[in-house]
N, C-alpha and C positions, 0 to 999 in steps of 0.2 A: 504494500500500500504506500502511493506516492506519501513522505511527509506534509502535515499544514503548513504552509507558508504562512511566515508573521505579518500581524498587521504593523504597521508603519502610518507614522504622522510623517508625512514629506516634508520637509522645509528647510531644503536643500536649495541649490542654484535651479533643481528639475529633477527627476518631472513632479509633477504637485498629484495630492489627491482627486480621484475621477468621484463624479457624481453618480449615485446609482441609476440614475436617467441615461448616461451616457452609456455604463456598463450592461444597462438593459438593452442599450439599442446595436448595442455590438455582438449582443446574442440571438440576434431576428436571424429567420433565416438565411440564409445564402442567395442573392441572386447575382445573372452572369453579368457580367462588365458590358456586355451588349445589350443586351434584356433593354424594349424601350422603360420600362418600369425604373429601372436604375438609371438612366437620362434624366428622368422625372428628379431622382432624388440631387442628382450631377447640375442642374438648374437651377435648381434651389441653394444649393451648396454655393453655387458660384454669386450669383445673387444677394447672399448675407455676406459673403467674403467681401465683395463690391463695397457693402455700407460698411461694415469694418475697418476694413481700411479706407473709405472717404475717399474712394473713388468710382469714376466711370468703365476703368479700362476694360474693353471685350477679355483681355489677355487677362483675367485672375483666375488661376486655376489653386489646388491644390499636388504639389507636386506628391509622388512618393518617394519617399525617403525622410532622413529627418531635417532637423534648421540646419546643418552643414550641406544637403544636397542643393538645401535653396539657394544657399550661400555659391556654391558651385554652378547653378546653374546662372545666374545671372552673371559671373564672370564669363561662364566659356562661352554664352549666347553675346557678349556686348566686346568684349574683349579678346584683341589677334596681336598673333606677335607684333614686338616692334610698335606696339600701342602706349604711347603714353599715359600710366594713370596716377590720381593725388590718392590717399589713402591716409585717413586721420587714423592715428593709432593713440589708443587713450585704454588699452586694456590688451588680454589676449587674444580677445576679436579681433581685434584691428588687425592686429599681428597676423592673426588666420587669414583674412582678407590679403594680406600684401602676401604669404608664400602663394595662397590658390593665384594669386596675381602671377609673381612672379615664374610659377609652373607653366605656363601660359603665352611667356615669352614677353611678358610687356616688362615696359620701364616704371621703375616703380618710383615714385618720391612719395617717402615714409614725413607726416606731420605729427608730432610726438608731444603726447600730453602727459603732465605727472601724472601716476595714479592714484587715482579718487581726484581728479579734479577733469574739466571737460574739456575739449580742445579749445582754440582760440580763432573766433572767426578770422580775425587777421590776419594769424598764420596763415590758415587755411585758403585766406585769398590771396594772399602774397604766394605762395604752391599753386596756386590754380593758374592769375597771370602770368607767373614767370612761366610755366611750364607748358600752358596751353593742350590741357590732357583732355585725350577723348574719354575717358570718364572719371568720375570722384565719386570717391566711397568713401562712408563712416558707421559705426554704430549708434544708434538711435538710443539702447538703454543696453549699457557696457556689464553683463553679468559677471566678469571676472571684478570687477569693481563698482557694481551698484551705482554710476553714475548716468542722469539724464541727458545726453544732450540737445542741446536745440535746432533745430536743422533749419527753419529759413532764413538764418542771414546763410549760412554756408550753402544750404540749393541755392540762392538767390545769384550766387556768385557765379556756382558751377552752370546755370545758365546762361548769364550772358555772356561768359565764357564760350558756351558751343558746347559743353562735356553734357555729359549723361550722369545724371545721381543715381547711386546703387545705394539702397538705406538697409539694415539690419534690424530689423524689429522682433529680435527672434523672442525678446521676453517682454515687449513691450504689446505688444496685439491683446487688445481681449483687456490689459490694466490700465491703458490709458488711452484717452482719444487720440484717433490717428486719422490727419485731413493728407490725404497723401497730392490731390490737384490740386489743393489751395496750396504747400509748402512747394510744388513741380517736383516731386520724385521720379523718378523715370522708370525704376526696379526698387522693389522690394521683396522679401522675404521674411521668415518668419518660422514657429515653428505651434506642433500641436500642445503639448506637454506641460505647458506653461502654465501663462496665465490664461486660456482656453481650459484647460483641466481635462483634455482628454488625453488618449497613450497615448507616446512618442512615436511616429510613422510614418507623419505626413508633415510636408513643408508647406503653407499657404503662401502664394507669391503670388508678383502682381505686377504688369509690365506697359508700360504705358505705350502709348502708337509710335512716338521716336523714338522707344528701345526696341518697340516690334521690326521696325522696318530698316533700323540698324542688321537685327538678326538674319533678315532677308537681304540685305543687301550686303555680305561681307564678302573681304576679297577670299575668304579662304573656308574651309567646311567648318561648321560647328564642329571641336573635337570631343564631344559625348553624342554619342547616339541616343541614351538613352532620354537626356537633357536639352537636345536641340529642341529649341521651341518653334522651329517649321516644320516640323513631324508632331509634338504634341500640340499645335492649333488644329490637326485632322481631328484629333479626338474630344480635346478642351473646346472647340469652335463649334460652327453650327453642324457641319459635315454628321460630328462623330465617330470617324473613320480608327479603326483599329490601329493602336498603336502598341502599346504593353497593358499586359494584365492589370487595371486597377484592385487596388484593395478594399478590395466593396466593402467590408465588415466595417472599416476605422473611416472609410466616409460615409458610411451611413451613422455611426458613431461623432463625427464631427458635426454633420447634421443637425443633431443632438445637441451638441454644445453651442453652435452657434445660436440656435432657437434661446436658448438659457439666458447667452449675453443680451440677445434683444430682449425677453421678458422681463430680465433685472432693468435695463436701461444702461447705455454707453456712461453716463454721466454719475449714475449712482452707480455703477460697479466702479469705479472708478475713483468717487469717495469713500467707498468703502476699502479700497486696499489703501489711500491716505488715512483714515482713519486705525485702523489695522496697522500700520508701518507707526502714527505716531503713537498708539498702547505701547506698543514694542519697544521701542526709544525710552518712555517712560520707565516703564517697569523696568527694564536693564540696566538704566545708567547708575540704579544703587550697588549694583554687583561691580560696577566697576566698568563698563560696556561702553565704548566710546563710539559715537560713529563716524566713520573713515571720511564720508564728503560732507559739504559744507551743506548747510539747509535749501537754498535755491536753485541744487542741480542732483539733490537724492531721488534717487528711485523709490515710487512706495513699495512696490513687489519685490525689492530685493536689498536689503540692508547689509551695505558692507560696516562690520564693527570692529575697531579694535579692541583686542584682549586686555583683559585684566592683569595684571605684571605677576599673579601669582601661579594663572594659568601659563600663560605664554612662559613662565619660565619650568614651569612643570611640565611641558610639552601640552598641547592643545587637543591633539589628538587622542589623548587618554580620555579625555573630557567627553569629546564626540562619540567617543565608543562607547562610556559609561551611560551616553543618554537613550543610543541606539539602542543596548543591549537591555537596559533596566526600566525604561518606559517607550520603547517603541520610535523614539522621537531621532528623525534624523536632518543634521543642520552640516553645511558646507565649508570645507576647509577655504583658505585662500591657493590662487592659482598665482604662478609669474613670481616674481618679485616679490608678490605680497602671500604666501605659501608661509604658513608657523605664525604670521603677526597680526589675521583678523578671522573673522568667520561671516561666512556670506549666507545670511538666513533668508529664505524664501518664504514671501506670505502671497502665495498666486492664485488666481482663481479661489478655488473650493477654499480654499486654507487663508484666505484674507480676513479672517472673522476673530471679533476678540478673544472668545471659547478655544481659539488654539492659540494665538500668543499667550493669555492666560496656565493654559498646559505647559507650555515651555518656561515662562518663568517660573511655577513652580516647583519643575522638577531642576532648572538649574539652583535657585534659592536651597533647594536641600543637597544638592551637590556640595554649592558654596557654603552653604552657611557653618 
């Protein structure tokens, strides 16, 4: 007899707790990827994706795979060797962003932020003029470091410049309003696991008509078959033309979750993870619990903190395991640079509610105390 697997409070950098709605709908039956029935559900899906992200673009699909394929596909679709591109790096994404770049053959100019703080529109324009790149990427909400950035003075730039915006929103969709045509983002991605609250499987991304017709127009083949988006506009588009097996089960399960965000509302699920982020603050800072960015550019969904000096000199890790193993509760080390000196707590989706920050401080309070 297979053993029970444990329950778990998530509150990690990902994936967050699923709602029993979403896990209900992941156990409907099986229909085929062709099936008009499941077009039905493929319409809809793309539809709430649309208001989601605050756009019109025909190009929003959900890709498969997870936030890193999304991430991939909008490089190898927009991006040929020998391409100049800017890339604000303000975390370990960033970082991800300029090697998938630089794999790819482009020119990379790396814009470099301390971390926990956000990039600098200036820099960022000062890289973009000097360099005159066909596109500019950055993260939107930096999970290796819980920082927000602001993206329209930096799109602002990267357009009239001529470049293409590739935005990262792989923890931001679903926690915070997202106007992707009002701010001109070109591409985006994203991921499910999030603050959506469903499994990890799918990438939602979103591509606007001059990253489409970029993709169509290159001098050279898209190098993913699997991720060119002139094969998957047969399937995503009106056509519907077969391209790869969709994972019927986790989009009819997204389904699911996006109906959720629209019956809470964009704007109250949205105070409710600020709400949730500022308990959290509160209740931890008597333990000792600092947080790493400054108030005007924190993430609610993902709080980077630094340690308490009696943790951090204890090792961190003993702590995380201690909370894992004795109440279920699991919270994120630091990554990069900041790896031993903060812990990156996730309050996403399902898990944005005070009943689980409350959980959490309790069981660190008898840790610490």
């Amino acid at each position: 007899m297979e053993p029970v697997r444990p329950r778990r409070l998530l509150l990690g950098p990902g994936p967050s707790n699923v709602h029993p709605r979403v896990l209900r709908a992941l156990a409907q039956p099986l229909m085929g990827h062709l099936d008009p029935a499941f077009f039905r559900v493929l319409e809809e899906l793309q539809a709430r994706l649309r208001r989601l992200f605050g756009t019109g673009n025909s190009m929003t699909l959900p890709l498969s795979g997870t936030g890193s394929a999304g991430m991939e596909a909008c490089f190898v679709n927009l991006v040929e060797p020998g391409d100049r591109v800017v890339i604000g790096v303000a975390g370990v994404f960033g970082e991800r962003m300029c090697e998938v770049a630089r794999r790819l053959g482009a020119e990379v100019t790396r814009v470099v932020a301390e971390p926990g703080t956000p990039l600098s529109d200036d820099a960022m324009a000062e890289a973009i003029l000097r360099v005159s790149p066909a596109a500019v990427a950055f993260v939107h909400a930096e999970t290796s470091t819980g920082v927000c950035q602001p993206v329209e003075g930096i799109a602002r730039t990267a357009r009239e410049a001529g470049a293409l915006l590739i935005l990262d929103c792989v923890t931001s969709l679903g926690g915070l309003p997202l106007a992707f045509d009002e701010w001109g983002v070109d591409a985006a991605y994203s991921a499910t696991q999030k603050c959506l609250s469903c499994p990890p499987g799918l990438a939602p991304a979103s591509f606007s008509e001059r990253a489409v017709e970029r993709a169509r127009r290159r001098r050279t083949p898209v190098p993913s078959w699997y991720l060119d988006l002139n094969l998957l506009a047969g399937y995503y588009g009106s056509e519907r033309v077969y391209h790869h097996t969709a994972p019927v089960s986790m989009l009819v399960a997204l389904v699911e979750a996006l109906r959720m965000v629209e019956e809470e509302g964009m704007e109250e699920r949205a105070e409710r993870h600020r709400a949730a982020a500022a308990a959290l603050l509160q209740g931890l800072a008597p333990l000792g619990f600092e947080p790493l960015v400054a108030a005007p550019h924190r993430l609610p969904m993902l709080s980077a903190l630094r340690l308490p000096a009696a943790v951090a000199s204890a090792g961190e890790a003993a702590l995380r395991r201690q909370l894992l193993e004795k109440y279920g509760i699991e919270v994120g080390g630091g990554l990069g640079p900041l790896a031993g000196r903060i812990w990156r707590i996730g309050l996403m989706g399902e898990n944005a509610r005070l009943t689980t920050v409350e959980a959490l401080i309790t069981a660190l309070r008898r840790e610490l105390g």
